[in-house]
C-alpha positions as CSV (number, residue, x, y, z in Angstrom):
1,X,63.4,12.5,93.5
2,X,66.2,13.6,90.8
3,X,65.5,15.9,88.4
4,X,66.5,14.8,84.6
5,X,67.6,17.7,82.2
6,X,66.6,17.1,78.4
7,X,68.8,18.2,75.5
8,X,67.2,22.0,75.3
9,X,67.9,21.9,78.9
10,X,71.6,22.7,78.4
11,X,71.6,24.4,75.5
12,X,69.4,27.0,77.6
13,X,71.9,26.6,80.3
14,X,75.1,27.3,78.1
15,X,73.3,30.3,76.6
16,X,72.1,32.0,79.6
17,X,76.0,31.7,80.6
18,X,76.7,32.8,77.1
19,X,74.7,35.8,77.6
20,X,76.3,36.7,81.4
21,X,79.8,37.2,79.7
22,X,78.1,40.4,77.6
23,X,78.5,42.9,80.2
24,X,81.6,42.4,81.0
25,X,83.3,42.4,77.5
26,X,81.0,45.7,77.2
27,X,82.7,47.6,79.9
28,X,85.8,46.3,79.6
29,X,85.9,47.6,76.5
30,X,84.4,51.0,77.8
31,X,86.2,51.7,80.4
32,X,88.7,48.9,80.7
33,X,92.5,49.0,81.6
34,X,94.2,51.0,78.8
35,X,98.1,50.5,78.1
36,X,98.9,53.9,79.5
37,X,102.4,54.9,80.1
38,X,103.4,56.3,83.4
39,X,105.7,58.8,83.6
40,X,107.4,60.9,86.9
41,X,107.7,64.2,86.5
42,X,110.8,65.7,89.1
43,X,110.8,69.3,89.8
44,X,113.4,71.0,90.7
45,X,112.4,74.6,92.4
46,X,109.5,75.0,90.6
47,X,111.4,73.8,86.8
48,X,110.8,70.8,85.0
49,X,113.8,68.9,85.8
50,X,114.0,65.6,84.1
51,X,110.4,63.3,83.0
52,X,111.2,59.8,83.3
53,X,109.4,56.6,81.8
54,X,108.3,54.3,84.4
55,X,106.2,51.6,82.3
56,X,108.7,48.8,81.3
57,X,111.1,50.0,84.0
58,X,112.1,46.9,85.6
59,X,116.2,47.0,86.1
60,X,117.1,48.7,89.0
61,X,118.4,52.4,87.3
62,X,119.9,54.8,89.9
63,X,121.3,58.8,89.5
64,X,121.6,61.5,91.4
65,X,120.5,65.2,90.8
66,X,122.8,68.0,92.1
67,X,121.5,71.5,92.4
68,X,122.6,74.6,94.3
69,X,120.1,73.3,97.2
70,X,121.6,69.8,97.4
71,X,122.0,66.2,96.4
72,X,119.6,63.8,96.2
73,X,119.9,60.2,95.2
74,X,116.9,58.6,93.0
75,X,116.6,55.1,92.3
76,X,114.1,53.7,89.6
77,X,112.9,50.1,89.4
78,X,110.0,47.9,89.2
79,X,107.9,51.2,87.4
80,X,108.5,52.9,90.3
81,X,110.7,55.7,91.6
82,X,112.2,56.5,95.2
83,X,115.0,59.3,96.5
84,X,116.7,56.6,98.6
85,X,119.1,59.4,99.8
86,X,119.7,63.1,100.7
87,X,121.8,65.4,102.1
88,X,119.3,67.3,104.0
89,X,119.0,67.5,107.8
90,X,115.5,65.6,107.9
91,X,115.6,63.0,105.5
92,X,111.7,62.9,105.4
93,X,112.1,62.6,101.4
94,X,113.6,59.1,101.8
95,X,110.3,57.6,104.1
96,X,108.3,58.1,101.2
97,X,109.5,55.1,100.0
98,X,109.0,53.6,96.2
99,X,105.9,55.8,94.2
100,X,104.6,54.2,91.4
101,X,100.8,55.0,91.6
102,X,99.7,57.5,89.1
103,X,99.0,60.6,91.8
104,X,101.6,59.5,94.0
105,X,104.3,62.7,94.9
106,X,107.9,62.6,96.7
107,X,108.9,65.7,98.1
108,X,112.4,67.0,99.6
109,X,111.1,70.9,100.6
110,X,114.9,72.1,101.6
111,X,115.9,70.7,97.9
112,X,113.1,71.5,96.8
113,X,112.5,69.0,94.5
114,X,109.4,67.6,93.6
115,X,108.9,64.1,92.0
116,X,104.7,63.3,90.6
117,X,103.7,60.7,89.5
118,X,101.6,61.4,86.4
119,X,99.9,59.5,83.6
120,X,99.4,60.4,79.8
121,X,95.8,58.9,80.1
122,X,92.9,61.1,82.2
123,X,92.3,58.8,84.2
124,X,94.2,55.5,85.9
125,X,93.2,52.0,86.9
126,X,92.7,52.5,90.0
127,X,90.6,56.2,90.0
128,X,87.3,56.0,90.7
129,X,85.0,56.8,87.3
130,X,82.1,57.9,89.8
131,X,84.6,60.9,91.5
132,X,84.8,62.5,87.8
């Protein structure tokens, strides 16, 4: 037994998949990815040291900051940021690896230096809309 569709058959069809596509242009809208630009914010003893752009950063960018409580060594590519050396005794600061994530921190406590990893948007594309 087959089953014939008539002409209003489809055009039912096409606008019930018409219709489906509402809700999602809705939300996106609402509370879809924004272009928000990422920034990491390094501290240095408690003082704003340097706040660095990480959207767009894609060339591998690398300095070094040089207080009275060391040297570290910061690299910066693909939008994210990493202290790929130190001079301190642990080294924990360098197995944090690359941060990128908006809420992601890198910290060196006998520099310390504190790198977050903050957004000029409240909230990112990956926080949750239900935890606010």
């Amino acid at each position: 037994m087959s089953i014939k569709l008539k002409k209003w058959d489809y055009i039912i069809i096409v606008i019930l998949i018409i219709i489906s596509f509402i809700p999602y242009v809705f939300f996106k809208g609402l509370i879809g990815e924004k272009t928000a630009q990422v920034y990491a914010y390094i501290t240095v003893a408690g003082e704003l040291y340097n706040e660095i752009p990480l959207t767009g950063q894609v060339s591998r960018k690398e300095f070094s900051i040089d207080t009275k409580y060391g040297k570290n060594t910061i690299v910066i590519k693909n939008e994210s940021i990493a202290v790929v050396a130190s001079d301190c005794k642990d080294h924990i600061c360098e197995d944090f690896g690359y941060k990128g994530e908006v809420g992601d921190v890198i910290v060196c406590l006998p520099h310390q230096l504190y790198i977050e990893i903050k957004s000029n948007e409240t909230m990112s594309k990956n926080q949750d809309i239900i935890a606010y």
